[in-house]
PyMOL Python script that loads the backbone (N, CA, C, O; Angstrom):
from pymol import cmd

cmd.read_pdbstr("""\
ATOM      1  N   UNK A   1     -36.343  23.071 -21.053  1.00  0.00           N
ATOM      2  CA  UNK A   1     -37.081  22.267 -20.111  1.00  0.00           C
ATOM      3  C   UNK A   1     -36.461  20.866 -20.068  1.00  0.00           C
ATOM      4  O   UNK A   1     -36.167  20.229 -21.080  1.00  0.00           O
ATOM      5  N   UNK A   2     -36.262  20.380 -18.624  1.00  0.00           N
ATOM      6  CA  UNK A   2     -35.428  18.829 -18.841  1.00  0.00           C
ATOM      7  C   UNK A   2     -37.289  17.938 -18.756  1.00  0.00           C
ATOM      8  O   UNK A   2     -38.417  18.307 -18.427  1.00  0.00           O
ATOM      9  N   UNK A   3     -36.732  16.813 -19.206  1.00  0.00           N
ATOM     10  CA  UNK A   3     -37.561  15.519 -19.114  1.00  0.00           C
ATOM     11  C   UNK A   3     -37.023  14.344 -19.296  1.00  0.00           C
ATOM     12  O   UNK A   3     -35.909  14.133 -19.776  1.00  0.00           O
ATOM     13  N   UNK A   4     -38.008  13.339 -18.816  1.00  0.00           N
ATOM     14  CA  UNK A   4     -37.305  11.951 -18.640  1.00  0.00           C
ATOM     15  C   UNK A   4     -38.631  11.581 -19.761  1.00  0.00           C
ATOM     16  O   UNK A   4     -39.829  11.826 -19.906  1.00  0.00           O
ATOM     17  N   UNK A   5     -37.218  10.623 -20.590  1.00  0.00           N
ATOM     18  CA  UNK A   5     -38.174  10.014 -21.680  1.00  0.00           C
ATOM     19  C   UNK A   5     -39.111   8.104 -20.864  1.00  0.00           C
ATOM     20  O   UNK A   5     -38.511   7.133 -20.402  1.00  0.00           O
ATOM     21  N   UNK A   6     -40.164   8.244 -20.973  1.00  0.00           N
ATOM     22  CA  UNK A   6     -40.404   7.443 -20.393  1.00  0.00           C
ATOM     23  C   UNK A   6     -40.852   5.639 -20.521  1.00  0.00           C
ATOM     24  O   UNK A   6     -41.232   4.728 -19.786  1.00  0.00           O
ATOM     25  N   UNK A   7     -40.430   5.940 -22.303  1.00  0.00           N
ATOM     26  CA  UNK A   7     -40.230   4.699 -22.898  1.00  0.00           C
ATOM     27  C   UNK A   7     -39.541   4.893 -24.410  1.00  0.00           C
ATOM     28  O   UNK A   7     -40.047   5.478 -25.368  1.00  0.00           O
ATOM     29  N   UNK A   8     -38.020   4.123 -24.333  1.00  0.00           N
ATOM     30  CA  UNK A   8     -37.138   4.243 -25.650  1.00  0.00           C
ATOM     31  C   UNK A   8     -36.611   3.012 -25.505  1.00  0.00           C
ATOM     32  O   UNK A   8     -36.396   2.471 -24.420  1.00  0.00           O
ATOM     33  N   UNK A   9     -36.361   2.472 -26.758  1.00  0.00           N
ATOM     34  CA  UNK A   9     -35.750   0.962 -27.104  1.00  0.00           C
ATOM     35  C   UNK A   9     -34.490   1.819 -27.440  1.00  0.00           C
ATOM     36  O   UNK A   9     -34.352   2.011 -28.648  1.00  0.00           O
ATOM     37  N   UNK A  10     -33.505   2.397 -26.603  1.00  0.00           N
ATOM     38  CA  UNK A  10     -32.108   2.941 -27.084  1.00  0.00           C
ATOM     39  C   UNK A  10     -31.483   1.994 -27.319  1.00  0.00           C
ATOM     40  O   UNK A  10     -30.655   2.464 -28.099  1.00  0.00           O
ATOM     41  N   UNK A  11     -31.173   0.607 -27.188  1.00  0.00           N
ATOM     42  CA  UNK A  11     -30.499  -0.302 -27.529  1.00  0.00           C
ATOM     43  C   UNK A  11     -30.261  -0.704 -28.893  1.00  0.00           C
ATOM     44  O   UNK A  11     -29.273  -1.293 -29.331  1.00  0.00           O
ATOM     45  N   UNK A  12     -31.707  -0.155 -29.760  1.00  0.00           N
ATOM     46  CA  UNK A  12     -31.380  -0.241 -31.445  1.00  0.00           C
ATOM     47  C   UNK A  12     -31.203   1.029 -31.723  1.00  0.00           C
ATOM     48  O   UNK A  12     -31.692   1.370 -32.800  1.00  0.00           O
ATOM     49  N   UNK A  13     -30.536   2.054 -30.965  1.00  0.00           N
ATOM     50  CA  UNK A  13     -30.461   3.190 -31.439  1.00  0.00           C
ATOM     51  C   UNK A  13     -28.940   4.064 -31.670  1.00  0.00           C
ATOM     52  O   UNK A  13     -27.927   3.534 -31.214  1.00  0.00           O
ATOM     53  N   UNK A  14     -28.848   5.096 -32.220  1.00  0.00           N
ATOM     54  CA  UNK A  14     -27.386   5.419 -31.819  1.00  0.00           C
ATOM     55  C   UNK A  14     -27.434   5.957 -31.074  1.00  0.00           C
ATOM     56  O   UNK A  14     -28.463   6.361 -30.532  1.00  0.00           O
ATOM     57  N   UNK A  15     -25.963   6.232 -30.667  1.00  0.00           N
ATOM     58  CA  UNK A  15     -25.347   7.034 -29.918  1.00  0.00           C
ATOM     59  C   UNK A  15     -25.734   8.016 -30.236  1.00  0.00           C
ATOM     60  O   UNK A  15     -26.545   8.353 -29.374  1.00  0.00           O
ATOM     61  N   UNK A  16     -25.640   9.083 -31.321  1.00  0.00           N
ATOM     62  CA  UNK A  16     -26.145  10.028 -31.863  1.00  0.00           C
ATOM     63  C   UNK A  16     -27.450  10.692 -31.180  1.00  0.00           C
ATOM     64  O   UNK A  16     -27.586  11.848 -30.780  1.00  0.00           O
ATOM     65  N   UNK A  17     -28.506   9.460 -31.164  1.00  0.00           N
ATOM     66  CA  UNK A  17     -29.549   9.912 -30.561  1.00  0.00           C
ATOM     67  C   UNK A  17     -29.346  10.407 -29.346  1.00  0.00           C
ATOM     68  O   UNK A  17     -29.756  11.556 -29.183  1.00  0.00           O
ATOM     69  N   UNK A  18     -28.733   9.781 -28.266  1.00  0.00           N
ATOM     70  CA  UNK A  18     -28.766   9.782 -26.760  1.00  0.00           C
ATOM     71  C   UNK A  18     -28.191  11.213 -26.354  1.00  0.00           C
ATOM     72  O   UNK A  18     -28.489  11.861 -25.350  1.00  0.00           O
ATOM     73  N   UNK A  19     -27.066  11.643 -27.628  1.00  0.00           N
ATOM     74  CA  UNK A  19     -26.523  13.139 -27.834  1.00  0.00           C
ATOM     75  C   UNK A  19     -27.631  14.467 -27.874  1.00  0.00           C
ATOM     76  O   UNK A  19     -27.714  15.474 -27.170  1.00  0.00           O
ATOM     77  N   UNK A  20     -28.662  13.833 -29.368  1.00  0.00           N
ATOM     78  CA  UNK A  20     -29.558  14.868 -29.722  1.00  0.00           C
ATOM     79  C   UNK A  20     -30.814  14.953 -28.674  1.00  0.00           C
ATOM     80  O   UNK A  20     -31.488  15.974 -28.531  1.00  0.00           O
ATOM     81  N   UNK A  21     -31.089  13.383 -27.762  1.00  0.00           N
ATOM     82  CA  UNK A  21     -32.164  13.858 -26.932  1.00  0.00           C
ATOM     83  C   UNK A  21     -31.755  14.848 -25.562  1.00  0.00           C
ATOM     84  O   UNK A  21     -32.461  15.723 -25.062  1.00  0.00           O
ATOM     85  N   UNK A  22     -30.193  14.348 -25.077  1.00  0.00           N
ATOM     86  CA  UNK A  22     -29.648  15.373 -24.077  1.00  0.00           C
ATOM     87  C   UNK A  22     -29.717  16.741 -24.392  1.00  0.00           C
ATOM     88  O   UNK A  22     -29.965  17.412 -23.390  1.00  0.00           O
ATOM     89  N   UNK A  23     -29.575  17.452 -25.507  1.00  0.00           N
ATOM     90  CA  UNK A  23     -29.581  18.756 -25.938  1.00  0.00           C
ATOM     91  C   UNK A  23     -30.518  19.058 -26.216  1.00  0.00           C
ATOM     92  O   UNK A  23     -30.465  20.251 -26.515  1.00  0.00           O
ATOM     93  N   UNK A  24     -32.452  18.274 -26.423  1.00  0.00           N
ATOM     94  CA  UNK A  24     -33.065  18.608 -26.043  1.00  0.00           C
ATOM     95  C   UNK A  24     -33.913  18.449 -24.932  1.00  0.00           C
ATOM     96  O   UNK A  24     -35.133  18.354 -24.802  1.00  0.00           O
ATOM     97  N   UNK A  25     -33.152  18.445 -24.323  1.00  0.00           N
ATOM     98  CA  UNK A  25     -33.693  18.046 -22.575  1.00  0.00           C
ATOM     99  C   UNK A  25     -34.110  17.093 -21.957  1.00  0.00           C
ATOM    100  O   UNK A  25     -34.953  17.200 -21.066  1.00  0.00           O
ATOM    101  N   UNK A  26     -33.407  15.624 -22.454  1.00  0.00           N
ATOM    102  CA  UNK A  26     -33.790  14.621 -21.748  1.00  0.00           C
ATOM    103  C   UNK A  26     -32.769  14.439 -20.635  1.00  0.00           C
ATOM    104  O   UNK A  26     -31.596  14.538 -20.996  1.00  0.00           O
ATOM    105  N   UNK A  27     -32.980  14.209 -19.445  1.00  0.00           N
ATOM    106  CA  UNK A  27     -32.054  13.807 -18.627  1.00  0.00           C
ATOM    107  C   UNK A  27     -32.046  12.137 -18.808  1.00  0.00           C
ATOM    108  O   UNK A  27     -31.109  11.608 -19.405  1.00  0.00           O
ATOM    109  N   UNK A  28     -33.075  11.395 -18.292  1.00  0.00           N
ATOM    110  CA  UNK A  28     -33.141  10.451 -17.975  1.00  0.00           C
ATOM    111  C   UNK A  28     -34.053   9.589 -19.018  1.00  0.00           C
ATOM    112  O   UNK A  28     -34.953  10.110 -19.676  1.00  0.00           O
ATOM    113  N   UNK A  29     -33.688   8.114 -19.092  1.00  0.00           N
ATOM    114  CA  UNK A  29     -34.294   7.143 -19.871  1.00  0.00           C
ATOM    115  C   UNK A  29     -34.781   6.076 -19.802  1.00  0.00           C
ATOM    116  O   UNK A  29     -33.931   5.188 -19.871  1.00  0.00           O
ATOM    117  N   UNK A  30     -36.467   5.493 -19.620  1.00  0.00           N
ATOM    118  CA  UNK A  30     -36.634   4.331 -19.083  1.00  0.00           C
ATOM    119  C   UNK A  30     -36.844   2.876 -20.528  1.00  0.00           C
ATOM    120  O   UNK A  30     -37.767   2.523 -21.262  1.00  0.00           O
ATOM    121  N   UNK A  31     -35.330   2.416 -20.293  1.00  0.00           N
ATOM    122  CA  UNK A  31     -35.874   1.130 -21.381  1.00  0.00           C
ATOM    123  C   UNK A  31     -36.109   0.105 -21.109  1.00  0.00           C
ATOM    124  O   UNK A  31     -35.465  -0.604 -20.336  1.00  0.00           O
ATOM    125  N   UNK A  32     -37.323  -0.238 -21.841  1.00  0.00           N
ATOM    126  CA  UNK A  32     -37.888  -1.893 -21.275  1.00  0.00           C
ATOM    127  C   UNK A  32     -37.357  -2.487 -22.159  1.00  0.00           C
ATOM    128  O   UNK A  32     -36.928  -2.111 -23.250  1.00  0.00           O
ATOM    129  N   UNK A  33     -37.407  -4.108 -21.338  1.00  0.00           N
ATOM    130  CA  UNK A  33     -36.538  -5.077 -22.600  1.00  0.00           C
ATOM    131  C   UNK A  33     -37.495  -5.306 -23.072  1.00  0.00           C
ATOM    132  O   UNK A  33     -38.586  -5.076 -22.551  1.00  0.00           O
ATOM    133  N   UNK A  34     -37.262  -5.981 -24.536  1.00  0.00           N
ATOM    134  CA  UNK A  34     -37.742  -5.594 -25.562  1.00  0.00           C
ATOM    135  C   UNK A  34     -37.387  -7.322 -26.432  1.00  0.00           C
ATOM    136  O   UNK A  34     -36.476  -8.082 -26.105  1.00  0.00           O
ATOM    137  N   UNK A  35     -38.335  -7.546 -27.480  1.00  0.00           N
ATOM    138  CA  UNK A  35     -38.198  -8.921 -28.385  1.00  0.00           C
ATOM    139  C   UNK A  35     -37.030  -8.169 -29.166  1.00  0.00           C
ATOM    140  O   UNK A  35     -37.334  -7.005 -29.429  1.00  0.00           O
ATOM    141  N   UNK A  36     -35.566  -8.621 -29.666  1.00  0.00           N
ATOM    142  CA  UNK A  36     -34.917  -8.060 -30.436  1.00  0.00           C
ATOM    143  C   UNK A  36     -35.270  -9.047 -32.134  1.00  0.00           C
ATOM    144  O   UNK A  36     -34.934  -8.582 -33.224  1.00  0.00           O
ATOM    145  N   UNK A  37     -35.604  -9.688 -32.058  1.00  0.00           N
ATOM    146  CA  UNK A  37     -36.197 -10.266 -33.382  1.00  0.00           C
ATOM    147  C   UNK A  37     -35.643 -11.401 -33.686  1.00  0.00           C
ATOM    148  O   UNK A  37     -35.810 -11.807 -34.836  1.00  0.00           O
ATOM    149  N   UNK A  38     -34.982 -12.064 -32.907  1.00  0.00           N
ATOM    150  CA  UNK A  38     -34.196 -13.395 -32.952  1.00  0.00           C
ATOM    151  C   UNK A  38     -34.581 -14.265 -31.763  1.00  0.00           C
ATOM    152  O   UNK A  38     -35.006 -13.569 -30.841  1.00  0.00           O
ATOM    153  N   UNK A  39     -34.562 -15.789 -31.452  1.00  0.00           N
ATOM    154  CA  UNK A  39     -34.999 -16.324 -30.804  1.00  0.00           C
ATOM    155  C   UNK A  39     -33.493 -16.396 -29.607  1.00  0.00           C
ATOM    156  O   UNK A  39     -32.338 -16.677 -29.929  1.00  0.00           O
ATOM    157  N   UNK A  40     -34.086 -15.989 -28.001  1.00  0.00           N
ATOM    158  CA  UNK A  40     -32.853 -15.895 -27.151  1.00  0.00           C
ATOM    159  C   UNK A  40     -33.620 -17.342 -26.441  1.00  0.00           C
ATOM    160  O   UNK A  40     -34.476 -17.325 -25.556  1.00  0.00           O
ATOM    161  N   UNK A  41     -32.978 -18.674 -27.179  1.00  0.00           N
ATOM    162  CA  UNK A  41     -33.245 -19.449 -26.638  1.00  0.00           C
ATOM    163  C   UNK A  41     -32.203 -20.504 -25.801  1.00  0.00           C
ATOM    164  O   UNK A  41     -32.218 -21.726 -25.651  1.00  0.00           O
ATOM    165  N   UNK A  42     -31.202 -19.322 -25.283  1.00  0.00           N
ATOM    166  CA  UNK A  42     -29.993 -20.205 -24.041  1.00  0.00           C
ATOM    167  C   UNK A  42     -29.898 -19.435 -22.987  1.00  0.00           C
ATOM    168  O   UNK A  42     -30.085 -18.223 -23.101  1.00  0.00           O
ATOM    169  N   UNK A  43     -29.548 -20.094 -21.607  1.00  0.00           N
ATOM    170  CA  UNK A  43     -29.231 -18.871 -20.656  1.00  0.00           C
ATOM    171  C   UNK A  43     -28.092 -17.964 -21.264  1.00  0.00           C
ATOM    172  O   UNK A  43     -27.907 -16.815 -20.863  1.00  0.00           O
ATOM    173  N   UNK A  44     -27.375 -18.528 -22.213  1.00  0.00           N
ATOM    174  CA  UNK A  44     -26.177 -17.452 -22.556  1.00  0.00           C
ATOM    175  C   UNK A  44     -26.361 -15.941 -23.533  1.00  0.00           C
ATOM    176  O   UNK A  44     -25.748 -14.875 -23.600  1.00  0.00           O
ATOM    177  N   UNK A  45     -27.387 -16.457 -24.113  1.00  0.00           N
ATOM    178  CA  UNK A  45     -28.332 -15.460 -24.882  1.00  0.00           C
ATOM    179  C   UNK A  45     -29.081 -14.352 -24.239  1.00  0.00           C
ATOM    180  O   UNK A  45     -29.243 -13.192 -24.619  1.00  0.00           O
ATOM    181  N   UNK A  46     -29.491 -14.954 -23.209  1.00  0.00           N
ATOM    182  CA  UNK A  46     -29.963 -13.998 -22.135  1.00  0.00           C
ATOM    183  C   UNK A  46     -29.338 -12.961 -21.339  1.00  0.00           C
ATOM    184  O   UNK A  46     -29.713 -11.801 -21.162  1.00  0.00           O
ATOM    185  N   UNK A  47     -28.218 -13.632 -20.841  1.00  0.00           N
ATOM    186  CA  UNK A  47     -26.951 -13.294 -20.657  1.00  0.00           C
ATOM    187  C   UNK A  47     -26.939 -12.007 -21.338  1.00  0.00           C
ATOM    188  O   UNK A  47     -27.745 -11.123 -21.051  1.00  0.00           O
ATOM    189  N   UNK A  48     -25.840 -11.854 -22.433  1.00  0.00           N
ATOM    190  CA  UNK A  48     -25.930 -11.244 -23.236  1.00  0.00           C
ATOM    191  C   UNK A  48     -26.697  -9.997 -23.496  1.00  0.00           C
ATOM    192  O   UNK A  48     -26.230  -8.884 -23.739  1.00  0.00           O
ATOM    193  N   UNK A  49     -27.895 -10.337 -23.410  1.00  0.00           N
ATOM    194  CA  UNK A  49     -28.518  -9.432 -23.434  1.00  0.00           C
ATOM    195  C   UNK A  49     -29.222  -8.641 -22.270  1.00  0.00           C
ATOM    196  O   UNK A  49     -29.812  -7.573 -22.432  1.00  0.00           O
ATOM    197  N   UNK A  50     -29.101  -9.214 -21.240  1.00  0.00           N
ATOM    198  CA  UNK A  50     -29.040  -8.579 -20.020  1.00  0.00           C
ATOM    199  C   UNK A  50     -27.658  -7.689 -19.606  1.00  0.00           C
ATOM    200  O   UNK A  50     -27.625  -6.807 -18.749  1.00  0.00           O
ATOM    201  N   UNK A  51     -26.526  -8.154 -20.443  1.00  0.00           N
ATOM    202  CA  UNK A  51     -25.410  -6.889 -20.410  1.00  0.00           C
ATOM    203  C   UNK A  51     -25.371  -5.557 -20.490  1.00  0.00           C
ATOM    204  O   UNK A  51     -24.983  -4.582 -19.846  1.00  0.00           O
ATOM    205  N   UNK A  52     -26.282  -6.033 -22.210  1.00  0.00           N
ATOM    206  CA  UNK A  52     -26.249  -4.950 -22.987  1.00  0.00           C
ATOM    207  C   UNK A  52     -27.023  -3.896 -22.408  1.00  0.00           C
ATOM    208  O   UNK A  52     -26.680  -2.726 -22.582  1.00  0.00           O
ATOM    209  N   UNK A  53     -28.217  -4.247 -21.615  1.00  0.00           N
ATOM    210  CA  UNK A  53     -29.389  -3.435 -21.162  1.00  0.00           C
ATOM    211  C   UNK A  53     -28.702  -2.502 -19.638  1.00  0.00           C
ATOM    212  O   UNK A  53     -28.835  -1.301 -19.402  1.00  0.00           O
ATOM    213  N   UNK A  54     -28.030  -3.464 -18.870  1.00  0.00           N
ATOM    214  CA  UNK A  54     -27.204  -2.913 -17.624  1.00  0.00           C
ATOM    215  C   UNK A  54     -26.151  -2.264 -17.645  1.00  0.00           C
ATOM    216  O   UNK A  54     -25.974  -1.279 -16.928  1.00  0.00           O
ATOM    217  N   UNK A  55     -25.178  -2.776 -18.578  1.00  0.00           N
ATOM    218  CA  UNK A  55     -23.648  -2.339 -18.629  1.00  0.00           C
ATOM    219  C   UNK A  55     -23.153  -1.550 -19.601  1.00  0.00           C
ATOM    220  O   UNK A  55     -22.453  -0.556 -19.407  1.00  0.00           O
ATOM    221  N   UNK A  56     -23.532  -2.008 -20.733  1.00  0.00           N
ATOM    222  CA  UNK A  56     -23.298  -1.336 -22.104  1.00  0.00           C
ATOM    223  C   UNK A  56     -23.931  -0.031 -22.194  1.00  0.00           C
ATOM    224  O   UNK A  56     -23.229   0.980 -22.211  1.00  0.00           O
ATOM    225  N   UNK A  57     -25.734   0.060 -22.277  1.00  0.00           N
ATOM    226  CA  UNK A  57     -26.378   1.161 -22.577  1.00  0.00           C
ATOM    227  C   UNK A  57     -26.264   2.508 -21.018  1.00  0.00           C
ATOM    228  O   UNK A  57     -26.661   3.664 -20.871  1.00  0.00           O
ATOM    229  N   UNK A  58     -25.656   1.708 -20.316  1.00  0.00           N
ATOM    230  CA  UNK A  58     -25.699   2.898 -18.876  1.00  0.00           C
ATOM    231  C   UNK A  58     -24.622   3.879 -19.448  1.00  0.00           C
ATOM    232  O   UNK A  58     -24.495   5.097 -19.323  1.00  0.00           O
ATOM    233  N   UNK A  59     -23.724   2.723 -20.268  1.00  0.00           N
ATOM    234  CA  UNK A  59     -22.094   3.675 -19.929  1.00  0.00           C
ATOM    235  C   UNK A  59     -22.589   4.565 -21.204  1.00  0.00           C
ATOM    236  O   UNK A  59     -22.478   5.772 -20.990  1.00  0.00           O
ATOM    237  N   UNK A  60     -23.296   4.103 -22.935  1.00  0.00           N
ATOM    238  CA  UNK A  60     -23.276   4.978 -23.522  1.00  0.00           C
ATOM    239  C   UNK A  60     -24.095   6.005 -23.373  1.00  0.00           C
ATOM    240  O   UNK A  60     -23.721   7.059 -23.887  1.00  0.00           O
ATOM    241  N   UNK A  61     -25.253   5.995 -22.735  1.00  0.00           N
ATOM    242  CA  UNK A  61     -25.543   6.933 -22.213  1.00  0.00           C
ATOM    243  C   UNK A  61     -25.166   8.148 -21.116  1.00  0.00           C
ATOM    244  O   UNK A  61     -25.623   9.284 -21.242  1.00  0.00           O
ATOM    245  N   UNK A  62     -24.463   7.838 -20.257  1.00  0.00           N
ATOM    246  CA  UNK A  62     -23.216   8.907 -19.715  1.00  0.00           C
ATOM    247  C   UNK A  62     -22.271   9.551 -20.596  1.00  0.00           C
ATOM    248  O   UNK A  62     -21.633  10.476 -20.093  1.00  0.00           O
ATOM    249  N   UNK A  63     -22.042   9.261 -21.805  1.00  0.00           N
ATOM    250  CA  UNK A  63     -21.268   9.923 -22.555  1.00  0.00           C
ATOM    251  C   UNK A  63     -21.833  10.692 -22.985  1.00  0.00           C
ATOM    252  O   UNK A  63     -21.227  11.510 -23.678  1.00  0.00           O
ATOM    253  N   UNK A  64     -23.022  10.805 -22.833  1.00  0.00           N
ATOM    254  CA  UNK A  64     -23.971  12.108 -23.241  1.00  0.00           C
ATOM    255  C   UNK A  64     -24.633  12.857 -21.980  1.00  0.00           C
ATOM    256  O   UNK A  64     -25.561  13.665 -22.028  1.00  0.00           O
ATOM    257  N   UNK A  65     -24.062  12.480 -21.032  1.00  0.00           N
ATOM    258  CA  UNK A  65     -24.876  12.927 -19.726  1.00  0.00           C
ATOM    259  C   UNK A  65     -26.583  12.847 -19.419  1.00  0.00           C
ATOM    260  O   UNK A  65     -27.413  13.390 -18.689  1.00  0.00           O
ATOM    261  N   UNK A  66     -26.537  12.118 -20.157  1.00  0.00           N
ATOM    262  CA  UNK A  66     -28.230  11.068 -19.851  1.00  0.00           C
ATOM    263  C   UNK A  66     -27.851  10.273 -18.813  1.00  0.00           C
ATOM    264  O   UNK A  66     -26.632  10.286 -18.649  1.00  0.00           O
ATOM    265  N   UNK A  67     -28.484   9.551 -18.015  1.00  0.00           N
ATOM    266  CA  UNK A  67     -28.940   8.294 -17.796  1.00  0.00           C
ATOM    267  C   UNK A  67     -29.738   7.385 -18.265  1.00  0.00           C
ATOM    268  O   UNK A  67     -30.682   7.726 -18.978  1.00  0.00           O
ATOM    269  N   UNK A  68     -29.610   6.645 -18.091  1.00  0.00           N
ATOM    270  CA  UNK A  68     -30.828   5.065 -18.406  1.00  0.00           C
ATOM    271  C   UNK A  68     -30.790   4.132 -17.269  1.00  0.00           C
ATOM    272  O   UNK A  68     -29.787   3.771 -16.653  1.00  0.00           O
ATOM    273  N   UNK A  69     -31.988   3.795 -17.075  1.00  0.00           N
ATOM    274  CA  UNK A  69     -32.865   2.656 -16.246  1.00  0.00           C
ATOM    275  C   UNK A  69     -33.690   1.981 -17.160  1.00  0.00           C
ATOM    276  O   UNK A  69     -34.714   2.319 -17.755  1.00  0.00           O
ATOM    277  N   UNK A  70     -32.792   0.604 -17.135  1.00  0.00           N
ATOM    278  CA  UNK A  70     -33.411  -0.498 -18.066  1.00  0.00           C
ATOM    279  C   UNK A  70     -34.464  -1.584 -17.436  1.00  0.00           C
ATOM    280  O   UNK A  70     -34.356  -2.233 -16.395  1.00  0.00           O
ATOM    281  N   UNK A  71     -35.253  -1.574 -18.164  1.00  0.00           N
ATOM    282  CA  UNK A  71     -36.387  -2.315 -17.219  1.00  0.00           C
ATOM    283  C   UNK A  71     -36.405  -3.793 -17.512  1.00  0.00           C
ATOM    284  O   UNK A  71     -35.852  -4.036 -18.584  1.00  0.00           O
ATOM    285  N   UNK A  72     -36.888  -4.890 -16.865  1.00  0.00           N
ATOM    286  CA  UNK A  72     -36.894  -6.348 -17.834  1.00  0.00           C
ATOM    287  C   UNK A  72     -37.912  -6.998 -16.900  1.00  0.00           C
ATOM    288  O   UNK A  72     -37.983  -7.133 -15.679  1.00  0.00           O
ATOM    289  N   UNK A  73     -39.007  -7.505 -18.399  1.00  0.00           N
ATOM    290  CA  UNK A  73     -40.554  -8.509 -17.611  1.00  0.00           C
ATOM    291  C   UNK A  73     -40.637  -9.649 -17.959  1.00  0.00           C
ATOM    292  O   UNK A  73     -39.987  -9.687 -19.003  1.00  0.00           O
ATOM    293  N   UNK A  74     -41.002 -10.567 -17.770  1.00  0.00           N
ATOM    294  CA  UNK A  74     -41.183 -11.815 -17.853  1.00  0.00           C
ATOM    295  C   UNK A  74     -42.855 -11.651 -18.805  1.00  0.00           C
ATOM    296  O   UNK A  74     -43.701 -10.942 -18.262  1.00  0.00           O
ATOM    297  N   UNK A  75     -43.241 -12.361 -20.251  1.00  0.00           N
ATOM    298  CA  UNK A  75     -44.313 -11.926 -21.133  1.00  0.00           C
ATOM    299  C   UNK A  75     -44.338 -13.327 -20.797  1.00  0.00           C
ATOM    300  O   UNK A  75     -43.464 -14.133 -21.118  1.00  0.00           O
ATOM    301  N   UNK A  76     -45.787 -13.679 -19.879  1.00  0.00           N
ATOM    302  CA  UNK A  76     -46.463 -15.301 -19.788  1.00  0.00           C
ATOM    303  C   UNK A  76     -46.787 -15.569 -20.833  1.00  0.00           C
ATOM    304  O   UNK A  76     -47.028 -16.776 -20.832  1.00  0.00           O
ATOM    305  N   UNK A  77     -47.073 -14.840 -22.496  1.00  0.00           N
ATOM    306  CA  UNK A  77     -47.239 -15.649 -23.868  1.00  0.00           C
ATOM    307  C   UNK A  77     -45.804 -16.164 -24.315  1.00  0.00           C
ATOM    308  O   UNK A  77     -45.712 -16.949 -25.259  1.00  0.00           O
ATOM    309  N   UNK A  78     -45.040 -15.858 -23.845  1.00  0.00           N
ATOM    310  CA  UNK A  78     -43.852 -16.404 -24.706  1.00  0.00           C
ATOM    311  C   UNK A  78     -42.705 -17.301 -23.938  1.00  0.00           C
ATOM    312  O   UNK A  78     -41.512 -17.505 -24.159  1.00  0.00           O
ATOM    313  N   UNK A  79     -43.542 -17.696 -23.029  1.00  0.00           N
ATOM    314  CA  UNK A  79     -43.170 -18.967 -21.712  1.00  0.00           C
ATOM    315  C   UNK A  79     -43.700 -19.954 -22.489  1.00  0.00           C
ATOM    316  O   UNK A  79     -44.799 -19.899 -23.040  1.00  0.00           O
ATOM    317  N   UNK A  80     -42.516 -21.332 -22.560  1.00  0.00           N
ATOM    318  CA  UNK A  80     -42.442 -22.404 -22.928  1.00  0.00           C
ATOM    319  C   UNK A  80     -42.690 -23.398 -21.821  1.00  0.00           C
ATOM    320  O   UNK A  80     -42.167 -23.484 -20.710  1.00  0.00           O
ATOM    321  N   UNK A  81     -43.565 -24.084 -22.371  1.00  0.00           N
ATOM    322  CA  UNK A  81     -44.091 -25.066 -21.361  1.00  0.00           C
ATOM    323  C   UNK A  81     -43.805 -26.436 -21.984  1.00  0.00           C
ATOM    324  O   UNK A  81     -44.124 -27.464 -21.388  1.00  0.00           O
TER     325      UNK A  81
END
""", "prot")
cmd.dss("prot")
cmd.show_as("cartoon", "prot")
cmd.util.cbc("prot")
cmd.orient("prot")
């Protein structure tokens, strides 16, 4: 049976995984961005990590014939005023 996983932080995950969920029937992957546990307090930081979510995790996930659709929200508690 295929399925789309409909929430995974694959970005702290391996490759490995994206292998073992394709073989059990994930096609597709929705990741939201996510606090990685460090403060992303520059646009370059952001940067960065807006790569990783678009560019990086699309391609390693095609190497397993998954996809991913990375999601990203704006959390009004952690807006600096």
């Amino acid at each position: 049976m295929k399925y789309i996983e409909p929430h995974a932080h694959m970005v702290s995950r391996t490759t490995d995984d994206y292998v073992k969920m394709t073989l059990a029937g994930c096609v597709a992957v929705c990741e939201p961005a996510f606090w990685a546990g460090f403060d992303r307090s520059s646009a370059d930081g952001f940067y960065d990590y807006f790569c990783q979510l678009t560019e990086h995790e699309p391609k390693r996930a095609a190497n397993s014939a998954c996809r991913t659709f990375p999601g990203s929200a704006s959390i009004p508690r952690n807006r600096r005023t």
